[in-house]
Backbone as JSON Lines, residues from 0, in Angstrom:
{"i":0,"aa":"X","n":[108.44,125.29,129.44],"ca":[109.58,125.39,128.55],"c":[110.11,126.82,128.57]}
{"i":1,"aa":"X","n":[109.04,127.57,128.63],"ca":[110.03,128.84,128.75],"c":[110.99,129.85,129.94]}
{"i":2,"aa":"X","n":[110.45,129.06,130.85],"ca":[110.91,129.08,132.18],"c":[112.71,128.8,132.37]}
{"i":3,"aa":"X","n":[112.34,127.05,131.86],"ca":[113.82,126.35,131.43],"c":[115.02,126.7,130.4]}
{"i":4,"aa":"X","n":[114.59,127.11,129.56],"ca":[115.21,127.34,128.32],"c":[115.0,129.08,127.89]}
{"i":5,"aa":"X","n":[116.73,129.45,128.42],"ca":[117.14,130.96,127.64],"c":[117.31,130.58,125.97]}
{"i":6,"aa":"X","n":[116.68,132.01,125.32],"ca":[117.12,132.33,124.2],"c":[118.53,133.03,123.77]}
{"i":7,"aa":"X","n":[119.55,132.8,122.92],"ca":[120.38,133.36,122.44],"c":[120.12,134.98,122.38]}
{"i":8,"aa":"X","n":[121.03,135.41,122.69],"ca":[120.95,137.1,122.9],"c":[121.24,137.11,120.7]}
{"i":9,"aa":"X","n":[120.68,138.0,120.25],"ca":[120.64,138.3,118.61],"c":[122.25,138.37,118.29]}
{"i":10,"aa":"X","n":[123.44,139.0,119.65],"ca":[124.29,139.34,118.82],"c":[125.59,137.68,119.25]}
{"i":11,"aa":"X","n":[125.05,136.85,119.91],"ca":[125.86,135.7,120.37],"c":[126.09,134.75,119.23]}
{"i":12,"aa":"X","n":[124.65,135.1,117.88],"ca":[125.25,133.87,116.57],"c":[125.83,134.72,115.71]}
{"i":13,"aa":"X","n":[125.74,133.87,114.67],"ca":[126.2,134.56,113.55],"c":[125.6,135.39,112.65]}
{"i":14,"aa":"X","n":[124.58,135.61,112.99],"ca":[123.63,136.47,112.09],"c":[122.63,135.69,111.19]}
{"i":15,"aa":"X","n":[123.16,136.48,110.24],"ca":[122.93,136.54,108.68],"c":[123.81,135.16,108.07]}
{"i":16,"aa":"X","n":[124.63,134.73,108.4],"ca":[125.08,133.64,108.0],"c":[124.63,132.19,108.4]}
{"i":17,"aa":"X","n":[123.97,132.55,109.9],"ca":[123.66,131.29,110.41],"c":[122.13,131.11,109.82]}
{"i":18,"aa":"X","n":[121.55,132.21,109.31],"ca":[119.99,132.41,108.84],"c":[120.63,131.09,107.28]}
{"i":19,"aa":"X","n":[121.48,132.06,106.99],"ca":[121.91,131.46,105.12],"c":[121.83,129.85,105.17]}
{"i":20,"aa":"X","n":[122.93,129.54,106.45],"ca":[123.27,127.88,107.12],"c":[121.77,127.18,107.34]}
{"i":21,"aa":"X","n":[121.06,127.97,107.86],"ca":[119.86,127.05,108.79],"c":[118.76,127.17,106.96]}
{"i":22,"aa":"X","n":[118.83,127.94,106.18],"ca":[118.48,127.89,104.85],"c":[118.39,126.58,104.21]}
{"i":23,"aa":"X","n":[119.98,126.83,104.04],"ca":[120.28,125.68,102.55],"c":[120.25,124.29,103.51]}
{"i":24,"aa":"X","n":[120.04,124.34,104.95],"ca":[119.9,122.89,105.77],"c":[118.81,122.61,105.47]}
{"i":25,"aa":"X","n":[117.24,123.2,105.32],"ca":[115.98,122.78,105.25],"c":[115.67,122.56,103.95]}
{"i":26,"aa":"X","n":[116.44,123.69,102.93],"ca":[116.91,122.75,101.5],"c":[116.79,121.41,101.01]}
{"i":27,"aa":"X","n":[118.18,121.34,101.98],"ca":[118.64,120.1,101.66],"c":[118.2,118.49,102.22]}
{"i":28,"aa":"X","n":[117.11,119.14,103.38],"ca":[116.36,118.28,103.73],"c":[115.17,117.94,102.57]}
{"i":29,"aa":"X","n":[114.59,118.83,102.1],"ca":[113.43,118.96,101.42],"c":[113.86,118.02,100.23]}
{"i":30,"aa":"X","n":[114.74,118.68,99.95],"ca":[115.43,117.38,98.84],"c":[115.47,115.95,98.82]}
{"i":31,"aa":"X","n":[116.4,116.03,99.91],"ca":[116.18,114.36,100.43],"c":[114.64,113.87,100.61]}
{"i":32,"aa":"X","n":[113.56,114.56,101.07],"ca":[112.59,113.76,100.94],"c":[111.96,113.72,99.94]}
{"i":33,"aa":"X","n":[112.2,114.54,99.03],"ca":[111.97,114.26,97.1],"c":[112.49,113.3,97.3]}
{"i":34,"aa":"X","n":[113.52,112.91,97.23],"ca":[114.06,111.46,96.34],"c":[113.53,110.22,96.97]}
{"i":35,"aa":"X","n":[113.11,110.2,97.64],"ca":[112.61,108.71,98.53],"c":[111.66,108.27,98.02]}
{"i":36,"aa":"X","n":[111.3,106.87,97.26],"ca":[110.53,106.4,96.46],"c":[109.33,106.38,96.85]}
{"i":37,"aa":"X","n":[108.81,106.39,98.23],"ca":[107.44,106.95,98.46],"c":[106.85,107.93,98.13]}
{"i":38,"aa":"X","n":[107.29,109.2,98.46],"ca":[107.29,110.75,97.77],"c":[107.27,110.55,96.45]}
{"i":39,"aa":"X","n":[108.2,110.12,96.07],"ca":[107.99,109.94,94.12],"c":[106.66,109.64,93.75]}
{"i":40,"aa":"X","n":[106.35,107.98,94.61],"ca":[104.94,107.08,93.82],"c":[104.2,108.33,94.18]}
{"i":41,"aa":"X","n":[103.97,108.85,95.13],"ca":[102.56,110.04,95.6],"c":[102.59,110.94,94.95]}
{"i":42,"aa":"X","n":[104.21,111.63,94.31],"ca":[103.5,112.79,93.79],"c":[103.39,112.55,92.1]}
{"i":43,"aa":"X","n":[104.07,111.04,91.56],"ca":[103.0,110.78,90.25],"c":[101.5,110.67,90.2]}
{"i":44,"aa":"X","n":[101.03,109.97,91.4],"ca":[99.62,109.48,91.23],"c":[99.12,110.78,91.32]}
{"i":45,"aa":"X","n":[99.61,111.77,92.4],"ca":[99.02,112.89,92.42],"c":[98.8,113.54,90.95]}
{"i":46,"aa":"X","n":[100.16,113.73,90.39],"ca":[100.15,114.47,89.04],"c":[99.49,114.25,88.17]}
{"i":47,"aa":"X","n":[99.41,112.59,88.37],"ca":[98.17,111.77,86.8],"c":[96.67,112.4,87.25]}
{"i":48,"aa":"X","n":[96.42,112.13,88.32],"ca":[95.01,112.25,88.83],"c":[95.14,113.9,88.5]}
{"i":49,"aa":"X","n":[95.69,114.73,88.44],"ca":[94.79,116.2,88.39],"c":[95.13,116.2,86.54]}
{"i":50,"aa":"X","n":[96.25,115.5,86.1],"ca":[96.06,115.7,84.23],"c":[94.86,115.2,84.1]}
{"i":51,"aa":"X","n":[94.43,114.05,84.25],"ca":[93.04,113.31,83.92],"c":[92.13,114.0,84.12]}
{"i":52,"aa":"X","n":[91.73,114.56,85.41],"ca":[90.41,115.23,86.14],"c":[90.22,117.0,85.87]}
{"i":53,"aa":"X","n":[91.49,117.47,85.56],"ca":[91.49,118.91,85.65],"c":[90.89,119.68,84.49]}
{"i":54,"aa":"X","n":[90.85,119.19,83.29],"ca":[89.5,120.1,82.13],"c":[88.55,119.6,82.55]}
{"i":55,"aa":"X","n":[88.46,118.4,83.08],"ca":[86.68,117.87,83.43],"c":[86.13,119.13,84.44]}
{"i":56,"aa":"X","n":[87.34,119.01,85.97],"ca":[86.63,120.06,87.12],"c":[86.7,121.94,86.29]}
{"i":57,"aa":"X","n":[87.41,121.84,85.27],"ca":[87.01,123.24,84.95],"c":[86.06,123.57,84.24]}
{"i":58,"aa":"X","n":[85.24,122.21,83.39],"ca":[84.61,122.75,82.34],"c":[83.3,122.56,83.33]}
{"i":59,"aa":"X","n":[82.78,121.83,84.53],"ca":[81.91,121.54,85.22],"c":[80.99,122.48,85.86]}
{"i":60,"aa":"X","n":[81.73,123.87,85.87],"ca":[80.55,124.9,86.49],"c":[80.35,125.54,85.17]}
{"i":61,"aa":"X","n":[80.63,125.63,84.09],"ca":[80.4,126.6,83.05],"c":[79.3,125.61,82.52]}
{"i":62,"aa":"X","n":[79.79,124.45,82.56],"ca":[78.58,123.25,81.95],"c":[77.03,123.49,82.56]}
{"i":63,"aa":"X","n":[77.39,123.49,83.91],"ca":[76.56,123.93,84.78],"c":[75.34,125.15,84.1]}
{"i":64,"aa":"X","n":[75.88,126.21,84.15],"ca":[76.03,127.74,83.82],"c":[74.92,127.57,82.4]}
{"i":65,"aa":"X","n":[75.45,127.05,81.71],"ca":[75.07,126.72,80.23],"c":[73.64,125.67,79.83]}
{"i":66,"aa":"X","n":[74.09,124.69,81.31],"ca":[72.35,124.6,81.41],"c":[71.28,124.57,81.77]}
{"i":67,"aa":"X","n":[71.35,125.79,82.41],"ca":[70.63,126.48,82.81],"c":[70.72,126.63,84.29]}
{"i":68,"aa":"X","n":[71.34,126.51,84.82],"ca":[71.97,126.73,86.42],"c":[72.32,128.17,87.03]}
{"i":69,"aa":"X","n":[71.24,129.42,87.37],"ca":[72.13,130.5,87.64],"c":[73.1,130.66,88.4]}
{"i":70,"aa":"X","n":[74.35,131.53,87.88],"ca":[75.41,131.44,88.58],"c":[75.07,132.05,90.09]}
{"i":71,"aa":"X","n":[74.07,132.73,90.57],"ca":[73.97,132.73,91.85],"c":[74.02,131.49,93.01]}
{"i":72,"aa":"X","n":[73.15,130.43,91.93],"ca":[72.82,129.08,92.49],"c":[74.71,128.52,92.47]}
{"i":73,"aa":"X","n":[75.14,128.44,91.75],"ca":[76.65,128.16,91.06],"c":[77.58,128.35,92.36]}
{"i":74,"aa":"X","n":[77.97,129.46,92.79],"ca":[78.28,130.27,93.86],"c":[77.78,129.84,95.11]}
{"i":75,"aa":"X","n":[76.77,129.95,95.5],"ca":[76.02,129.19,96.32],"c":[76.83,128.11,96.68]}
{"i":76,"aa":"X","n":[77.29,127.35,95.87],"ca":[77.51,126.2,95.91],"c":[79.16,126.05,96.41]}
{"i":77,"aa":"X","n":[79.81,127.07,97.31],"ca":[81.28,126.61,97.34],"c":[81.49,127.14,98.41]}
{"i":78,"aa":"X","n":[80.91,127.72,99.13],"ca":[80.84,127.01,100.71],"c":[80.75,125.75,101.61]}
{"i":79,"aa":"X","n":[79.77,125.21,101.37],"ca":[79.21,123.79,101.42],"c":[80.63,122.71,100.78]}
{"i":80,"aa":"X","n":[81.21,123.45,99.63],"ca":[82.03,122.29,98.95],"c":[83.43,122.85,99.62]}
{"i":81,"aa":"X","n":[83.52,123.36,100.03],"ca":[85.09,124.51,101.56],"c":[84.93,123.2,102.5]}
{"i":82,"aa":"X","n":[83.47,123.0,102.95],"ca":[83.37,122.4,104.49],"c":[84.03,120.54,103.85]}
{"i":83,"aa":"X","n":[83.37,120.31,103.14],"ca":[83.41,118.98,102.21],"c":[85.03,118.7,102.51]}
{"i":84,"aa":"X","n":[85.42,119.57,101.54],"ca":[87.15,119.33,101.66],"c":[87.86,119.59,102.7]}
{"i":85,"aa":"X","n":[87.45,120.28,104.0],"ca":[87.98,120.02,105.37],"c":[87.39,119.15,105.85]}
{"i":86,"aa":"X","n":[86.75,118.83,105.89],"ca":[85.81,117.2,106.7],"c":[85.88,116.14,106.12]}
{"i":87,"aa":"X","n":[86.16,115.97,104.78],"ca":[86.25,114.68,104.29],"c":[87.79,113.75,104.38]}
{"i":88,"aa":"X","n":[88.71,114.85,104.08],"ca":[90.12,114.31,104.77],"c":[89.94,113.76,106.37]}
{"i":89,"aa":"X","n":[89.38,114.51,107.14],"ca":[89.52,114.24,108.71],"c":[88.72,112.75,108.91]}
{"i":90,"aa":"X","n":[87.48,112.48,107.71],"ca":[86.42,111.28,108.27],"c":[87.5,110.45,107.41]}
{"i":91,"aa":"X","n":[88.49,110.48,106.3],"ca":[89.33,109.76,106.04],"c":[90.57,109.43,106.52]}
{"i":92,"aa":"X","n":[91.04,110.0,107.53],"ca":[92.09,109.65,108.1],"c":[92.07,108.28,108.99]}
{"i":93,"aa":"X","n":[91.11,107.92,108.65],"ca":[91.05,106.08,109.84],"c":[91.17,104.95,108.22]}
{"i":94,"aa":"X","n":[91.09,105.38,107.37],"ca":[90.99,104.25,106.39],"c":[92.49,104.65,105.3]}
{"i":95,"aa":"X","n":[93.22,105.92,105.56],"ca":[94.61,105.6,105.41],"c":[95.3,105.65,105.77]}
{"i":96,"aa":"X","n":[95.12,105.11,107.34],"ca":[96.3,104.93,108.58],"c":[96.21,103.15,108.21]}
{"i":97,"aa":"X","n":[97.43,102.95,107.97],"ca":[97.61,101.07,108.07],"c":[98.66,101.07,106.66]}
{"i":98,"aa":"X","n":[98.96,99.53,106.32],"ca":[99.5,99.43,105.7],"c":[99.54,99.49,104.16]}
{"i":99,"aa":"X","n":[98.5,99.83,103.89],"ca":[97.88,100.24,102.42],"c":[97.41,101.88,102.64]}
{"i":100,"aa":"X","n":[98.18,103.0,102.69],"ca":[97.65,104.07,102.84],"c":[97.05,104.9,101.47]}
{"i":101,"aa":"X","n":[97.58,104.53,100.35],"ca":[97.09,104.92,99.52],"c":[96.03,104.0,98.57]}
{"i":102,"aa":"X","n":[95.27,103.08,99.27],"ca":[94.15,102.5,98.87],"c":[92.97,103.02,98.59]}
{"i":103,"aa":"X","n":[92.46,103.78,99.68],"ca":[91.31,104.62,99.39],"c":[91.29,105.3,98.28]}
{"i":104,"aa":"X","n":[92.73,105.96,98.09],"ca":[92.6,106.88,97.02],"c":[92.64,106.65,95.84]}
{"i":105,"aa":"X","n":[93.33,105.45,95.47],"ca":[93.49,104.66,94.37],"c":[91.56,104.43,94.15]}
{"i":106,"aa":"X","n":[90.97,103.57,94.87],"ca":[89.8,103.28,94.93],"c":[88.67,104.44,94.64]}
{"i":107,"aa":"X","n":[88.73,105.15,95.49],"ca":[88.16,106.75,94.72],"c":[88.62,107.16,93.87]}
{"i":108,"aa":"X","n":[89.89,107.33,93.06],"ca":[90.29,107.69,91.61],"c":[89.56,106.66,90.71]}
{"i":109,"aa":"X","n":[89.66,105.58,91.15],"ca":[89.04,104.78,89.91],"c":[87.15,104.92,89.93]}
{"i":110,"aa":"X","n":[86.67,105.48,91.06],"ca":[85.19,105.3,91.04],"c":[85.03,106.75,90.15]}
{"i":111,"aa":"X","n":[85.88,107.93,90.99],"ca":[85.75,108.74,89.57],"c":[86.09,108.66,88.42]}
{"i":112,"aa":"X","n":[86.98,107.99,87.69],"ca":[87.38,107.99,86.15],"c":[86.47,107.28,85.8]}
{"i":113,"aa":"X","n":[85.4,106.65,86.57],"ca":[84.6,105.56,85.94],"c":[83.11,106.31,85.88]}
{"i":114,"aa":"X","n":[82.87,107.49,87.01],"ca":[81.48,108.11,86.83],"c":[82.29,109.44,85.75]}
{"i":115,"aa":"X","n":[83.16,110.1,85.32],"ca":[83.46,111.02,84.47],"c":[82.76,110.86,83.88]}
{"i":116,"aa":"X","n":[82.55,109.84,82.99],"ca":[82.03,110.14,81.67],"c":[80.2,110.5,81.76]}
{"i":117,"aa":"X","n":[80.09,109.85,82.45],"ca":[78.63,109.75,83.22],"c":[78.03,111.36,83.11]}
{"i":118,"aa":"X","n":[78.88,112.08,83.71],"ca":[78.52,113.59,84.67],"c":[78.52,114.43,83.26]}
{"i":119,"aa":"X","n":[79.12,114.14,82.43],"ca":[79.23,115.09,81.16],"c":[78.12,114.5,80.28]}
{"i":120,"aa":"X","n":[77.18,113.46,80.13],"ca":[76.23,112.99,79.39],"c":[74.78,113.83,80.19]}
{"i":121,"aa":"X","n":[74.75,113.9,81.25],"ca":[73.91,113.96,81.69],"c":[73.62,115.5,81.35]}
């Protein structure tokens, strides 16, 4: 490709205007894919799922902390949970390719709202 294809010499566009143009174009793309009712359903479920879960995952290492867990051990612990969240998307990408893509996740939201209460008794 780079062989084939010259670049525009800096002073052949328009500058600063065509920067402004090629701007408000990716804008206005971004927009458009807000409004498309897929994007919508994903980023409610998204939004419900972190209102529901988000004092639980904050109060969970202090809970920790409090009984009796040193925070060295605490710490320790978020490396291991780095690798988790890059590897667990990748071993999930075969079960939300198809026509139900947001199944799994629905299915794992509900196994967690259902062990929540569980993790805070214990």
């Amino acid at each position: 490709v780079a062989f084939c294809r010259r670049e525009a010499s800096p002073d052949a566009g328009g500058g600063a205007y065509d920067a402004v143009r090629e701007l408000k174009r990716a804008y206005a793309s971004a927009l458009a894919a807000l409004r498309l009712p897929p994007v919508r359903s994903l980023a409610a479920v998204l939004l419900t799922c972190k209102a529901a879960f988000g004092c639980a995952d904050a109060v969970t290492q202090l809970r920790a902390v409090e009984l009796g867990l040193p925070r060295e051990d605490v710490a320790l612990l978020a490396p291991p949970l780095l690798l988790a969240a890059i590897a667990l998307p990748l071993l999930a990408a075969r079960r939300t390719a198809g026509p139900r893509p947001l199944g799994a996740f629905v299915s794992g939201f509900a196994l967690r709202l259902a062990l929540n209460p569980a993790t805070h008794v214990v």
